[in-house]
N, C-alpha and C positions, 0 to 999 in steps of 0.2 A: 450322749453319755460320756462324750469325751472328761477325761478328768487327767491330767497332767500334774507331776511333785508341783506342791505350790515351796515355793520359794523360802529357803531358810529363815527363820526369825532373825532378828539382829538389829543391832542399831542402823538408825538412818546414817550415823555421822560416819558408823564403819563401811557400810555400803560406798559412802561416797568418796571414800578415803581407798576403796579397791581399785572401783571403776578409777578415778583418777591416776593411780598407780601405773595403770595399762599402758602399755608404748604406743607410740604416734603412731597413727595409722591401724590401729588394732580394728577396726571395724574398714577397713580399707576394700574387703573383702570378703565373701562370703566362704566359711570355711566352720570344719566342726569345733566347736571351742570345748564340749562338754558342758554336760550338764550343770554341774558346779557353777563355771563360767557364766552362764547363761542364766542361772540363779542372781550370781550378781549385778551383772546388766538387768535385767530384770528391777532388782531393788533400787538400781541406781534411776532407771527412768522413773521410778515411781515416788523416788525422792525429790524429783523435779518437778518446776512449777509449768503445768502444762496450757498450750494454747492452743481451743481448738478451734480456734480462727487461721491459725498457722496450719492445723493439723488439718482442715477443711482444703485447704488448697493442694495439700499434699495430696489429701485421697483425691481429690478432681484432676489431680493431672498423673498420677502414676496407678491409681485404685479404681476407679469409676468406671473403666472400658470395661471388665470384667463383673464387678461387683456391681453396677449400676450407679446412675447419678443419684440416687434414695437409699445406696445402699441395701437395697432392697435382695440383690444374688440373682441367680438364674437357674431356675431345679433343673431345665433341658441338661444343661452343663454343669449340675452336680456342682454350683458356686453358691458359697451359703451367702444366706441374709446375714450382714452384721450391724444394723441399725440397732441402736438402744443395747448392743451385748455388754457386757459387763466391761471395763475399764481396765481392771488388773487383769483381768483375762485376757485380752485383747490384745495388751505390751507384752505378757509372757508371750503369746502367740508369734508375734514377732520376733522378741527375743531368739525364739524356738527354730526359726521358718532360718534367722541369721546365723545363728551358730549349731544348723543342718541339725538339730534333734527334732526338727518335723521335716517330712520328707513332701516337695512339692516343685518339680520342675521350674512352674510358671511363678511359683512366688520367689525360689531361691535365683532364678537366673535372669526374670524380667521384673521382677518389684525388689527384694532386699538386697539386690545387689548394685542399684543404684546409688551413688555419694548421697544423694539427699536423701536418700532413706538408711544410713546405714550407723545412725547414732541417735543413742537411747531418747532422746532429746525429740528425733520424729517419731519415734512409737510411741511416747507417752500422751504425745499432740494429736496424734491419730488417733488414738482411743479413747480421749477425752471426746473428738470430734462425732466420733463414732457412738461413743455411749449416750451423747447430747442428742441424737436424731430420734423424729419420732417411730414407733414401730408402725410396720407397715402391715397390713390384713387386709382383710385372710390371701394368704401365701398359699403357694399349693400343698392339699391335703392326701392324702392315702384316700382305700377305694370304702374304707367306715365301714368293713363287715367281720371285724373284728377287734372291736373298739374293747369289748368288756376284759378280753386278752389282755390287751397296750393295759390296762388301766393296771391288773391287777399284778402284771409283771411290774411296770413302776412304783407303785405303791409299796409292793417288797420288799424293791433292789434297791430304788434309785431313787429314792426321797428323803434317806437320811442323808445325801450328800448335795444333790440339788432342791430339794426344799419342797415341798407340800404344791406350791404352784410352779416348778420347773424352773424358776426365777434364776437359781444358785446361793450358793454359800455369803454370810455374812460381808466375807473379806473380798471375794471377786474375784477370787483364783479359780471357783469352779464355775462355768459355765451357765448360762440361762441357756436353755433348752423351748422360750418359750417364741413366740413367730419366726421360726424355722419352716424352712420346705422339708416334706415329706423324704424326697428323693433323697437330698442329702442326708439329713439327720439316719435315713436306711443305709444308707451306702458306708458312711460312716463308722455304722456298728459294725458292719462285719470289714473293715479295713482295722478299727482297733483291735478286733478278736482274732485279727492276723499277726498284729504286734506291729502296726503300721506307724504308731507313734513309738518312740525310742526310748521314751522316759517315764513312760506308764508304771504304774505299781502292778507289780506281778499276781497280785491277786483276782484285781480288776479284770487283768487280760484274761483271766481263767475263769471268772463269771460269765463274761462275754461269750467267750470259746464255747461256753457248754449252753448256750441260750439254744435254741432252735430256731431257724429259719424264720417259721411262724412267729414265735414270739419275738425277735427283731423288728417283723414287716407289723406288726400290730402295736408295738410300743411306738416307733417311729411315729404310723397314723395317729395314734391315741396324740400325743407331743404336739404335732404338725396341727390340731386343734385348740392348744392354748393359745388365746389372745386376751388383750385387755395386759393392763397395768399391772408390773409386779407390786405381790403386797411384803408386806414385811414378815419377817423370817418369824417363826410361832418357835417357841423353846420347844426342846428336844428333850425327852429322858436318854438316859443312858443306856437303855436297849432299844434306841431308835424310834421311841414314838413321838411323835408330834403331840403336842398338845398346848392349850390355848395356855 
C-alpha cells in the first residue's frame, strides 16, 4: 500500500535546469534534502536516458547481497522482491532512501551512501535494470484463511490508486503490489500506519491507522497471491470504479 507524493508536474527541460543548478558535490552525501528537493532529483533521473546494463552491474555489486542475484528479496528478513516493480517508483525510492525521506539504516548508510550510487544517473539505471527483470513466483504467501477479508478490504481501499490487478498507477509513481512476499508487504502496512514513511499523504496514513490488524494480515496474504503479467490499467470513473 506504500504510496509516496508523486513528483511535481513540470517540464523536463526545468527539471533539468534545477538538478544542474545544484553545487558540486550535492549528492556527496547522504543527508535530508526535503521533500521538494527530492522531487526534483527525482524528475531529473527520469529525464535521463537510462542503462540498465549499467544499472545491472550496479545492483550486482552494491544490491544483490541483500536483495538477491534475481532480485528476488528475502521475506525471513523482511527485504522485499523488486524484480519487474515499476521504474518511477523505483528512482523515487531511491531518491527517498538519499535525501532521508525513507527512513532505512542499511540503505541510507550501506547502499545510497556510496559515490557510485549517489547521482540521479545510477537510480534511474537501476530501475530501468530492475523493472526489465522477470517476476519471480510464487514468492512467499500468507497462511489463505482469510482471503475473502484481503479481497474485499482491497477492492474498497486500494484499487482506485494501484489498479484492479495491484499492478499500480499509469505513471509509475504508485507501486505494483503484485509478486511481493507476504511478510513484507504485512510488516509494511503497519510501519506506514506508524507514519514510517515521511512524505505520506496524511490521509492515507489515517486509512491505515484505523485498518485492523486483521484486515492488514489478510490484504497483505490476499496481494502476496497475485502473479502473472501486469495487464493494462482499465478506466476509472470518477467515484472510483473500474470499468472496461
Amino acid at each position: 500500500m506504500a504510496r509516496g507524493t508523486a513528483p511535481r508536474t513540470g517540464s523536463v527541460a526545468a527539471a533539468l535546469m534545477v538538478f544542474l543548478s545544484l553545487p558540486a558535490g550535492a549528492f556527496g552525501a547522504v543527508v535530508a534534502v526535503g521533500a521538494e528537493a527530492v522531487d526534483r532529483q527525482t524528475q531529473a533521473a527520469l529525464a535521463m536516458d537510462a542503462h540498465p546494463d549499467r544499472g545491472g552491474r550496479l545492483f550486482a555489486q552494491y544490491c544483490s547481497k541483500c536483495h538477491g542475484s534475481r532480485a528476488l528479496g528475502d521475506a525471513k528478513r523482511l527485504i522485499p522482491a523488486l524484480a519487474g516493480q515499476r521504474h518511477a517508483y523505483l528512482v523515487r525510492q531511491l531518491a527517498n532512501f538519499a535525501g532521508s525521506q525513507r527512513d532505512s539504516s542499511a540503505m541510507q548508510h550501506a547502499v545510497v551512501s556510496r559515490s557510485a550510487l549517489q547521482s540521479p544517473q545510477a537510480w534511474t539505471d537501476i530501475g530501468a535494470y530492475l523493472n526489465g527483470l522477470p517476476n519471480g513466483s510464487p514468492l512467499t504467501t500468507g497462511p489463505g484463511r482469510d482471503l475473502e477479508r484481503g479481497s474485499a478490504v482491497f477492492a474498497a481501499h486500494c484499487i482506485a490508486c494501484h489498479g484492479g490487478d495491484a499492478g499500480g498507477d499509469d505513471d509509475g509513481f504508485v507501486p505494483s503490489l503484485r509478486h511481493q512476499h507476504y511478510a513484507y508487504l504485512n510488516a509494511q502496512m503497519r510501519k506506514l500506519a506508524q507514519g514510517y514513511r515521511h512524505n505520506l499523504d496524511e490521509d492515507f496514513m489515517r486509512f491505515l491507522g484505523g485498518l485492523e490488524e486483521r484486515d492488514m494480515s489478510a490484504t497483505a496474504d490476499y496481494l502476496s497471491r497475485m502473479t502473472g503479467p501486469r495487464t493494462d490499467r482499465k478506466e476509472m470513473r470518477d467515484d472510483g470504479v473500474v470499468v472496461d
